[in-house]
Every structure is written in C-alpha cells, then in structure tokens.
C-alpha positions in Angstrom: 15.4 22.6 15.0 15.4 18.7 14.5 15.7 17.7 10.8 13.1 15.9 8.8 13.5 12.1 7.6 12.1 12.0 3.8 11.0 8.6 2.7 11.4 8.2 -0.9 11.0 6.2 -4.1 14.3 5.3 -6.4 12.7 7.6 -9.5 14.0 10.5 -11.2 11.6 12.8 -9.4 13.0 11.8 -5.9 16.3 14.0 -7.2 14.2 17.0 -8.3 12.2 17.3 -5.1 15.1 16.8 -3.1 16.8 19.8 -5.1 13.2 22.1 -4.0 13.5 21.2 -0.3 17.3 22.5 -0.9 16.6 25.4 -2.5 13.8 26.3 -0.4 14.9 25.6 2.7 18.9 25.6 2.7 19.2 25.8 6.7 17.8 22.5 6.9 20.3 19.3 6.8 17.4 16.7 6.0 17.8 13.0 5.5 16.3 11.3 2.3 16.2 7.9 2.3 14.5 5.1 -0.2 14.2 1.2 0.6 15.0 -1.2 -1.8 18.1 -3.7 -2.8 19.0 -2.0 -5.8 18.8 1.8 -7.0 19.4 2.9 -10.7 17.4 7.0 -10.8 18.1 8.7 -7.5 21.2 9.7 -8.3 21.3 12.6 -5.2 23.9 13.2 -2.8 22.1 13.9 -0.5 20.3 10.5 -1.2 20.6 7.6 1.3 19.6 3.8 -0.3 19.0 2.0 2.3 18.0 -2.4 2.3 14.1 -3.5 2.5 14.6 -5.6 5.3 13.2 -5.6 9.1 16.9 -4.8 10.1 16.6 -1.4 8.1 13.4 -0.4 8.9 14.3 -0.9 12.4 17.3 1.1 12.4 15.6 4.4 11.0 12.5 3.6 13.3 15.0 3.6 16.5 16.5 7.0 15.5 12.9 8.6 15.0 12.0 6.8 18.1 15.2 8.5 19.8 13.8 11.6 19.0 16.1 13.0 16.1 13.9 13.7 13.6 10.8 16.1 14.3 9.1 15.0 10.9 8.7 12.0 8.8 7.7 12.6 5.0 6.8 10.0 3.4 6.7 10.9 -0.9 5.2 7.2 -1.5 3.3 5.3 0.7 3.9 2.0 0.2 4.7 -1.4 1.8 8.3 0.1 2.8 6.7 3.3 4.0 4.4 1.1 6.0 7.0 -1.0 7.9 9.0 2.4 9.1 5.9 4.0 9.9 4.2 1.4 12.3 7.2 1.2 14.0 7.1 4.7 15.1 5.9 5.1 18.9 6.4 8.8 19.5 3.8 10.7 19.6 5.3 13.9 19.1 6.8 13.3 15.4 4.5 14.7 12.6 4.1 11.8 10.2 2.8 13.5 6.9 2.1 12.0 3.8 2.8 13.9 0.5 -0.2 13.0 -1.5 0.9 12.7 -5.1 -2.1 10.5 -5.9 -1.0 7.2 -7.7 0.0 5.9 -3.7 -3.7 7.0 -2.6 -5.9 5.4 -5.9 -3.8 2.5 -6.4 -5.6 1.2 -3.0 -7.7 -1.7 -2.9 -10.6 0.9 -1.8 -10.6 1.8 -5.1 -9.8 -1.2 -7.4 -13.2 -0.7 -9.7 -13.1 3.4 -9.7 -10.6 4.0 -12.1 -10.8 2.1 -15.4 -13.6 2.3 -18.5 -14.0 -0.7 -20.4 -11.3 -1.0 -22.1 -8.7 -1.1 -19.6 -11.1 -2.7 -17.4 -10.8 -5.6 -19.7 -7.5 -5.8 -19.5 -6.7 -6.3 -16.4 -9.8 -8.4 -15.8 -11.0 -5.6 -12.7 -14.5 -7.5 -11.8 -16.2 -8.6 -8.5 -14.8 -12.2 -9.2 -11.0 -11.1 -9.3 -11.4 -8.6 -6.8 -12.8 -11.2 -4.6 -10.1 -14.2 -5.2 -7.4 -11.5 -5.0 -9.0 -10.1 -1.1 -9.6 -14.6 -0.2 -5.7 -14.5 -1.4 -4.5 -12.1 0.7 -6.4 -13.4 3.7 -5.0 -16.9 3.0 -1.2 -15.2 2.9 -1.9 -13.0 5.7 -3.5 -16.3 8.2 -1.0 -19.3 6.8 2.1 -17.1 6.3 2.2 -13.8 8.1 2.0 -12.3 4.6 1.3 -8.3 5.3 -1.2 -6.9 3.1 -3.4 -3.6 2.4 -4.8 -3.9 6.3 -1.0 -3.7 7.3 -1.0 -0.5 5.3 -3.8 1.3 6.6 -2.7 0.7 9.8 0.3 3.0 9.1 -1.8 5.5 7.3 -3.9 5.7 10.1 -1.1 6.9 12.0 -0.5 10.0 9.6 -0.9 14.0 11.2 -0.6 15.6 8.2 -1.3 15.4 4.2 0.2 17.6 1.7 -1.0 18.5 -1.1 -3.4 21.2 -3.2 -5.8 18.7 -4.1 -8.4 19.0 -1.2 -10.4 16.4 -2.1 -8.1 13.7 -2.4 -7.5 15.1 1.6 -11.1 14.5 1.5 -11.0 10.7 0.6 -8.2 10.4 3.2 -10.1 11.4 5.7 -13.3 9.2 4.5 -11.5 5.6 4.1 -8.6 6.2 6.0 -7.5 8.5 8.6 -10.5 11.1 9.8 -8.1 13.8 11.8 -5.6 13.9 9.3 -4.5 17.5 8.5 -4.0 19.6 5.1 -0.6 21.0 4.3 -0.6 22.3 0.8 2.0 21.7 -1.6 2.8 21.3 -4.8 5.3 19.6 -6.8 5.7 21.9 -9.3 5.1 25.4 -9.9 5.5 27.6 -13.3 9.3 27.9 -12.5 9.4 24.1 -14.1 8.1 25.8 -17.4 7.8 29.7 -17.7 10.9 29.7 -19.3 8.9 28.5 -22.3 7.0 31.3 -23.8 2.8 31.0 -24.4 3.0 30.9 -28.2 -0.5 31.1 -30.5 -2.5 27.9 -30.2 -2.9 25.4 -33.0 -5.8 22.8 -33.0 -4.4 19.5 -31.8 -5.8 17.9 -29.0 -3.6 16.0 -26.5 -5.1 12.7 -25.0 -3.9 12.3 -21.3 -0.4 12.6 -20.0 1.1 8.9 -19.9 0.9 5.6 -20.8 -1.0 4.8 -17.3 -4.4 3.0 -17.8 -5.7 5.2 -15.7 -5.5 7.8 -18.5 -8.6 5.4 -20.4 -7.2 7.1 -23.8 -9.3 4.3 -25.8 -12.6 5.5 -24.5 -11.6 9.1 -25.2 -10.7 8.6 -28.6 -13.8 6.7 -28.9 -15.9 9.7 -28.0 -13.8 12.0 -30.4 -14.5 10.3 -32.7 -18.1 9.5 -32.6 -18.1 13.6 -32.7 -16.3 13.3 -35.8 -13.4 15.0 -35.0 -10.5 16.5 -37.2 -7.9 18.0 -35.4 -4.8 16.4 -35.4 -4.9 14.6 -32.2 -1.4 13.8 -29.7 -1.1 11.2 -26.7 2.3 10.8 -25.1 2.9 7.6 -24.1 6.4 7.4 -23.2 6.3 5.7 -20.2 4.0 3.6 -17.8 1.9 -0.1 -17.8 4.2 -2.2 -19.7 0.8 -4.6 -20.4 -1.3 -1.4 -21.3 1.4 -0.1 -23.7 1.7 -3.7 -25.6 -1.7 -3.3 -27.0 -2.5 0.7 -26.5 -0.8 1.5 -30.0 -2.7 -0.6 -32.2 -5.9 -0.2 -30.3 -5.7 3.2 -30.4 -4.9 3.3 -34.6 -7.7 0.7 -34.8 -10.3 3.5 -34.4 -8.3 6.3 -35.5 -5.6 6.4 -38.1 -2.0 7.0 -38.4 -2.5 10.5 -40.3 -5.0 11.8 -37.5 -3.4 10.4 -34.5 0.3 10.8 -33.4 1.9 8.9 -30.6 4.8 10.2 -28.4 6.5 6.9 -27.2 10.3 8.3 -26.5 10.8 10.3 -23.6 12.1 13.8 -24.6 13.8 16.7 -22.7 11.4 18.6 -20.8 12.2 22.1 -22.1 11.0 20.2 -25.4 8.2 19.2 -24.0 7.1 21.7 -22.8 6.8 23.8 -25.9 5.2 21.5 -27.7 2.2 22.0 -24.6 2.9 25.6 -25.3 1.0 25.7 -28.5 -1.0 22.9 -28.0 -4.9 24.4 -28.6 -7.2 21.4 -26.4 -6.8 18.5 -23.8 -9.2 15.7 -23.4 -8.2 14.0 -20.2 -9.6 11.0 -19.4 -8.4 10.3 -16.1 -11.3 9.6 -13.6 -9.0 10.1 -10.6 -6.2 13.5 -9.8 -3.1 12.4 -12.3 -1.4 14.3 -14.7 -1.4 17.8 -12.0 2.0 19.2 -13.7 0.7 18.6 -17.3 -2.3 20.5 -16.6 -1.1 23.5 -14.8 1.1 24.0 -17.9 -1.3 23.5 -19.7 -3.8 26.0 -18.1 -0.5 28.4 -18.0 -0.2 28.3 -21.9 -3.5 29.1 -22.5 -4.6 25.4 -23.5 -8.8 24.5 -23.9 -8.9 22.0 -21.1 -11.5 19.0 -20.6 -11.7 16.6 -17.6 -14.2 14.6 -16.4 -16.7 15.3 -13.8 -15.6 12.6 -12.0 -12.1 13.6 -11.8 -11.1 15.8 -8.0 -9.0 18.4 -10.3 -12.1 19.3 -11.8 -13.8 20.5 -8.4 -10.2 21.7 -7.2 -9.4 24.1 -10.6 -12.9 25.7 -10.7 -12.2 26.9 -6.9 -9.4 28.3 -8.3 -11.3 30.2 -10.5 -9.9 28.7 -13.5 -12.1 28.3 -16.9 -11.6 24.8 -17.3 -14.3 22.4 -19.0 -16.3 19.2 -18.3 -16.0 16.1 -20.7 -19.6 14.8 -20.2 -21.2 18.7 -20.2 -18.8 20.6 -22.3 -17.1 18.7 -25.2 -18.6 19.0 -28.8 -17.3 19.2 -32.4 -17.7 22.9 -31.9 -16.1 23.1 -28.9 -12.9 21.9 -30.2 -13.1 24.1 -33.0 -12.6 27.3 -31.1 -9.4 27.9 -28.6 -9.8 30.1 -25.8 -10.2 33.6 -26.3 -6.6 35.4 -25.3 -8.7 37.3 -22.6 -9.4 33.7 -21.2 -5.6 32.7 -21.9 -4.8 35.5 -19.8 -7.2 34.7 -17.0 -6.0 31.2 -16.7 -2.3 32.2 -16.5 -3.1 34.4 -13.7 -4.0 32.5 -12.1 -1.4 29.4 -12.1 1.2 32.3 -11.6 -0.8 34.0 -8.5 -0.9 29.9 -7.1 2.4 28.4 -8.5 4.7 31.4 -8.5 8.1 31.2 -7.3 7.3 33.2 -3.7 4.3 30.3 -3.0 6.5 27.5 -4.0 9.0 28.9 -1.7 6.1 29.1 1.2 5.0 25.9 0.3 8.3 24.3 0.9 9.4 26.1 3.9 5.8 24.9 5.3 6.3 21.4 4.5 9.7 21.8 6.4 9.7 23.8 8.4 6.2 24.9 9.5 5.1 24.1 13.1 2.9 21.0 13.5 2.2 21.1 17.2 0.9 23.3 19.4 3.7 22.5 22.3 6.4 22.2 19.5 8.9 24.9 19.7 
C-alpha cells in the first residue's frame, strides 16, 4: 500500500500525533511535512520542513500527482495547505482534512459567531470592519493577484474526507463548504493521554475555559458568576494564546473578581501536572460558543468534573449523544448548581463512557482508519 503525505503545522502537537500514527500504525512509512521558512516545535524525525514557496508546493504536488501517495492529510488547513491541495489533479488520492476546529471557525464564514462583547470589542468584529477587511481583500486579489479566503475554499472543496468525532462541525462543512465530504472519526486524544492520573474526590473550584484564546469569552463568564454570587474559588489557565487578548485579560478579569477568588494559570506546566489538578477539579464553565478545548473536557468528563457549555457550542449536541451528563450554561447553571458536584454514580457514568469512546483499542481503530482504512470503492 502507497503511504500517506501529512501536512502539518510547526507546533508541539505536530510531534505527538506523529508519535500516534507511529504507534498505531507501525507498517506504514508516512511522510510529514510542514511549510514554512523557519521551524522551532516539530522537533520529529520523521518530520520534513519544507520552504512556503510555489517551488515547494509544486514539488510535493508533482509526487502526489505521480501517484505515490494514496492519501493527503492535511492537520491545518491553511493558506500552505491550500496551495498543495489545488495543485492536486488526481482524482483517485483521498484528500482528508483533520478537523481540529480552530482551521474550520477561524473562516471568514464565521467572523461575528464566536466572540461576546468583550472580546468583540477588542478586536473591533462589526459589519464596518468586516466589510473594509472583504473590499481589502478584493482590492489585493484584482490589483495584485493576492490569494485570499475564495482561494481556500476552493481547496476545501476539493476534500473526500473529514476526520473527526465532532459531527457537527462535519455538518458545517458540508453546509458552507464542501456538500459530499465524508466523516472519518478521530480523535486526538484518548484517556491514554491522562488515566495515568487517578479520579481523586472533587473540591469546588470552577475552571473558566481551557486557554487564553478569545474564543474562550472568559470575561462574560465570570460576569455571569458573578451576578450569581458565586464563592467557589474559581481557575482559568491562560498560559498560552492571543497575545492582544492576554495584554488586557488579567486585569479585566480581577476588575470584576478579585485576586483571593480568582486564580490565573499563566506558565505552561507539565501535563502529568496538569492534569491532576483537572482531576479534582469539582465544575467547568466553558464559554466557548464554537468546539475548542475537546481534550480538556474529555478529561474532565473522565475525572468526574460538573461540566457547563453553552447551547450554542457543537460539543454540547455531540456529548449528550454520547450519553454523557453534561450541563447547559443558559438552562443549567445556578448558585446551587455549583454547590453540589456530581454524584459518584454520575462520576462513574461519565467515565464509562470516555473509556468505552477513547480507550486504547478505539484510539488504535481510529488511527489505523485514518491510515489505513479504504477510501474508494476501486481502491485495493
């Protein structure tokens, strides 16, 4: 069988899911490459840096056109992924997009569907700037040759396949994008990543999202707490994300509540470490209005945690077709709701459940599938 050609970013998570395709699918002798002038996190050896220039993209587009890959996988679809992808003329290479969802709601399709107020303010997301930013690109795209978001779509209307757990970000996919694109699930992490931590009793602190990404809207969240005057000590780690968000997150966030309450993770720390600390971690408030934070939370749900998302948010649809007990912001959250942690019979239920979906055996299947799994009906 033909390898595969991953298409990667430079980030630290480009070396662990190149370790899961390894240890999944050892037969295979894969390629992973990342375009760019410069790379500094994916450290692999297995990992091929190669330039962002037309001469690049045209080399790996000529050996997929030879025929000597039977899959690309693109892990970020971006302006790189793009100019590989629409220089692809076979017809008989699966082209399938690993739907982490930053790439997917970081398109202009959604520019005023993932912000409250506050962050909304901040990067000034209105019908004005959206407007001089679209008559921008049309100006670059007519004077200069400029490629912009219609140059991506075009690619990811090109795409067979879309991995992922998340059916309804397949869903939006299909809606904007690409209508006879095809569902491959897969996730990028499974309980392996944290069951060496053990479920521990739950205190009351409340975590507020999972990064320092805007998209987390932690102001409006603490907001609500604390118009439900609540006491639990509450956590946000912040450690990485929007350098322009995290200049004024800190002190807007103390602004409304104070230092003794409200404790901010801003250093990056080992994820063993981490991870206990979600392991006795009694509520989540997530604020996100789009899929992020999918590792956090399956943790989370694994160690028992209370968990609130918003109804707007696809996980929320996706987990209670699991069958997990997982709560809605605008329906569910109260003072007295984040007075009482689940019941152990609950905590029980929800670990199930993340180990029947996540365990090593279905992390395995889902990584032979992305790899290896047949994609055509007349491929052998």
């Amino acid at each position: 069988m033909k390898p595969n050609l991953h298409v990667m970013l430079d980030v630290n998570q480009s070396n662990w899911y190149i370790e899961k395709c390894i240890k999944y699918a050892p037969e295979k002798n894969d390629d992973f490459v990342a375009f760019g002038n410069s790379v500094k996190h994916a450290t692999h050896p297995r990992f091929t840096a190669s330039g962002a220039n037309d001469e690049s993209y045209s080399l790996w587009a000529d050996k997929i056109n030879r025929g000597e890959y039977r899959q690309v996988i693109i892990n970020y679809f971006d302006m790189h992924a793009a100019e590989l992808v629409n220089r692809i003329e076979r017809s008989d290479v699966a082209i399938v997009w690993v739907i982490w969802g930053a790439d997917l709601y970081t398109l202009p399709l959604f520019w005023n569907k993932l912000y409250d107020g506050f962050a909304t303010r901040l990067y000034n997301v209105s019908w004005t700037s959206h407007l001089k930013s679209m008559y921008r690109h049309w100006k670059n795209r007519v004077r200069r040759g400029t490629r912009d978001h219609r140059f991506l779509y075009s690619a990811m209307r090109k795409v067979t396949h879309g991995a992922t757990l998340v059916t309804p970000d397949v869903d939006l996919v299909k809606r904007h994008l690409n209508s006879v694109i095809k569902q491959i699930p897969l996730s990028f992490s499974g309980v392996e990543d944290f069951n060496r931590v053990a479920p521990v009793a739950k205190n009351n602190r409340i975590q507020i999202g999972n990064s320092g990404d805007p998209a987390n809207n932690h102001i409006e969240m603490l907001r609500l707490l604390k118009s439900l005057n609540v006491r639990n000590e509450i956590f946000m780690p912040i450690a990485y994300g929007s350098r322009r968000y995290l200049e004024v997150l800190p002190n807007a966030a103390h602004e409304i509540i104070g230092h003794d309450q409200l404790k901010l993770q801003t250093q990056v720390v080992p994820k063993d470490e981490y991870f206990s600390q979600l392991a006795s971690t009694g509520f989540a408030v997530m604020g996100h209005l789009r899929q992020q934070a999918f590792a956090n939370l399956i943790a989370l749900f694994y160690f028992g945690t209370k968990i609130f998302l918003r109804e707007k948010n696809p996980l929320l649809k996706t987990f209670r077709e699991w069958g997990l007990l997982v709560f809605s912001i605008e329906g569910d959250l109260s003072n007295d709701a984040l007075r009482s942690t689940l019941s152990e019979s609950d905590q029980k239920h929800n670990r199930a459940i993340i180990e029947q979906r996540l365990n090593e055996d279905a992390m395995k299947g889902y990584y032979r599938d992305l790899i290896l799994g047949q994609r055509f009906n007349q491929e052998k």
